[in-house]
N, C-alpha and C positions, 0 to 999 in steps of 0.2 A: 765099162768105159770103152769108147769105141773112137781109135784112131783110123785117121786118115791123112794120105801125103799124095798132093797135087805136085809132082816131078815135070821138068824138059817144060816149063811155062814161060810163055812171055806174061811176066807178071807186071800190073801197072798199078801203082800207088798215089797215094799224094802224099806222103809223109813229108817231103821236101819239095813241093810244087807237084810238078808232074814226072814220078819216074819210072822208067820201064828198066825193068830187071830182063834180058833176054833169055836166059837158061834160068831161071827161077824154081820157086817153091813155096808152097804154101800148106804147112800144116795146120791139121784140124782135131782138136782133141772135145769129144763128144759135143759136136754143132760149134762148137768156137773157135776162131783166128787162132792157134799159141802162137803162130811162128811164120814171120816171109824173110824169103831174104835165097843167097844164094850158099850151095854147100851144104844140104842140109844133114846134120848129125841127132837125126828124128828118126826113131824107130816104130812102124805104124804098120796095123791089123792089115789095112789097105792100101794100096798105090794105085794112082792112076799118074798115066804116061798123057800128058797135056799135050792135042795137037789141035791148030788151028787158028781159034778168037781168042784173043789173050784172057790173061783171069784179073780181074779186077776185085782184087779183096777188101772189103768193110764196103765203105759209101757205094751207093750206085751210080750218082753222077757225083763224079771228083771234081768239078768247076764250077764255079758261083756263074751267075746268067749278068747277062747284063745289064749295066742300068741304065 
């Protein structure tokens, strides 16, 4: 089993339209989402410290196009 925790993210969801998490987190337990959100009390093999383009977890484009 192979964790991992994406820390210090600007993370952006659609869970609730469009939302950005500024200090976020995104964990990863072997290849899958378990967990975003902010605070995390995830204990993980690996960590990476997020700097840059934000992390957009699940969909690739979170916006429907228009009609």
């Amino acid at each position: 089993m192979t964790t991992t925790l994406i820390k210090n993210a600007r993370v952006m969801t659609c869970e609730h339209g469009l939302e950005i998490i500024e200090r976020g987190a995104v964990a990863i337990r072997d290849g899958r989402i378990e967990w975003v959100g902010e605070n995390p009390d995830f204990l993980a093999e690996h960590e990476v410290a997020a700097h840059g383009p934000p992390v957009t977890p699940g969909p690739v484009n979170c916006h429907p196009p228009p009609i």
